[in-house]
C-alpha positions as CSV (number, residue, x, y, z in Angstrom):
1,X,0.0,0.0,0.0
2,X,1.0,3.3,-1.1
3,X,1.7,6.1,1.6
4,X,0.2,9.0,0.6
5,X,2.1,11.2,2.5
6,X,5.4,10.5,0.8
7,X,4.2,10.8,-2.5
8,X,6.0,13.0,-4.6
9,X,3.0,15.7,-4.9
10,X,3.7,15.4,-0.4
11,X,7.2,15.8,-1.0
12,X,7.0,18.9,-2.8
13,X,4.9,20.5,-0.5
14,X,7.7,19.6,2.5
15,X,10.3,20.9,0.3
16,X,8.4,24.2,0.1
17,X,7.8,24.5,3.6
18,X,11.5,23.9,4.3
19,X,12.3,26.4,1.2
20,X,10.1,29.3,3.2
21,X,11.6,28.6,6.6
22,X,15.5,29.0,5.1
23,X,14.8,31.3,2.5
24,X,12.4,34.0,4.7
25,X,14.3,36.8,3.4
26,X,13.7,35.7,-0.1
27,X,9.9,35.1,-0.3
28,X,9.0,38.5,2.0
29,X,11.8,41.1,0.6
30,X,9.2,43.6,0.3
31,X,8.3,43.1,3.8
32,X,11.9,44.8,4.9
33,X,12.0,47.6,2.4
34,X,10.2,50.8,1.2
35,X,10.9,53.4,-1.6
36,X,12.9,52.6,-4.1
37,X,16.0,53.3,-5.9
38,X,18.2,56.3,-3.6
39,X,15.1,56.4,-1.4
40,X,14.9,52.6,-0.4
41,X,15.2,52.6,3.1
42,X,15.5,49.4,5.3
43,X,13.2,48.7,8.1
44,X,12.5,45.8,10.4
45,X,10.0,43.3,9.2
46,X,6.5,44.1,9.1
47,X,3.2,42.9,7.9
48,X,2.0,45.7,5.7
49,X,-1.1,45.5,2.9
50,X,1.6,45.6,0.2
51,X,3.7,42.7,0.7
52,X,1.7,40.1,1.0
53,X,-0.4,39.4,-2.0
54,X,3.7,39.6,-3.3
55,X,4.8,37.3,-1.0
56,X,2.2,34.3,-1.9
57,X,2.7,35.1,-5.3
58,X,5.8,34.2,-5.5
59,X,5.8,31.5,-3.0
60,X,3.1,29.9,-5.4
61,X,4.8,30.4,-8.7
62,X,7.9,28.6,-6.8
63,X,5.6,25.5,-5.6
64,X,4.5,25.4,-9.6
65,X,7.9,25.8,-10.5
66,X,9.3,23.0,-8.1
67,X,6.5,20.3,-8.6
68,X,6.7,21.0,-12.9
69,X,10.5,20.4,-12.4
70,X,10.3,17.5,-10.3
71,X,7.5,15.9,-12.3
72,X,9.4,16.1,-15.4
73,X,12.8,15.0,-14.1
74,X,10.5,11.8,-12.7
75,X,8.8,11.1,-16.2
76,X,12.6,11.1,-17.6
77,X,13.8,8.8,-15.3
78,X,10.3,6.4,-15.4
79,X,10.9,6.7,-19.4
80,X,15.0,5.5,-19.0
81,X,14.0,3.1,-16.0
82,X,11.1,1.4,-18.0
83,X,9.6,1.4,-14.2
84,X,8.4,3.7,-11.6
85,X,10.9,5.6,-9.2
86,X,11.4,4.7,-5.9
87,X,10.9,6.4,-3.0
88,X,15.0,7.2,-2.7
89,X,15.0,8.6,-6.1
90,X,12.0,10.3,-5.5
91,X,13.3,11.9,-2.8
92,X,16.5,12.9,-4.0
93,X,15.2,14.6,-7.0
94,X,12.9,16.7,-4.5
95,X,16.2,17.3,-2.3
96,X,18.2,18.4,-5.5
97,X,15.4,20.5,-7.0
98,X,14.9,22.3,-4.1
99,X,19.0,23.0,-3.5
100,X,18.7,24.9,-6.9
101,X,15.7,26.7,-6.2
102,X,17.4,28.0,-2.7
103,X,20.1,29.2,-4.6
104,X,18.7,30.4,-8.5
105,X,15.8,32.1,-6.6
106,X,14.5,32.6,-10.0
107,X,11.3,35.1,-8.9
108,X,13.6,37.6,-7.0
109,X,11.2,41.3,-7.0
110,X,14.5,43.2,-5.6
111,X,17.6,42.5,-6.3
């Protein structure tokens, strides 16, 4: 019987959890800044009205990113393999995925 909770639709969820909780700075940017260009001026975090919408925005676009990604490198392997992955390869790919995402950080608002 198949858990369901490791499957690999789980595993990208846990690997975006992890990627919010190391990569806070990241995903609420806007959160620590106001103004822009000479008249950016740094502050200490704070919910504001602005940030937000921003902030699940990109956190969403990076779940689509991450489970697209993993889903295709799986169907690659399951075409090579002539079998479905295993749960080791599974979560590997997941792992690696997730190791470029934390450092690409391809939907950085402010660089």
């Amino acid at each position: 019987m198949k858990k369901i909770w490791l499957s690999i639709g789980f595993l990208t969820v846990y690997a975006l959890i992890c990627l919010i909780i190391f990569d806070w700075h990241y995903f609420f940017i806007l959160c620590y800044r106001s103004g822009a260009g000479i008249f950016t001026k740094f502050h200490s975090f704070r919910l504001t009205s602005g940030c937000l919408p921003w902030a699940f925005l990109v956190i969403f676009f990076t779940w689509i990113i991450l489970f697209l990604l993993t889903k295709f490198i799986v169907w690659i392997f399951k075409a090579f393999l002539k079998r479905p992955a295993s749960l080791r390869l599974n979560i590997a790919i997941v792992f690696l995925i997730t190791w470029l995402l934390h450092f690409i950080k391809p939907l950085q608002l402010v660089t």
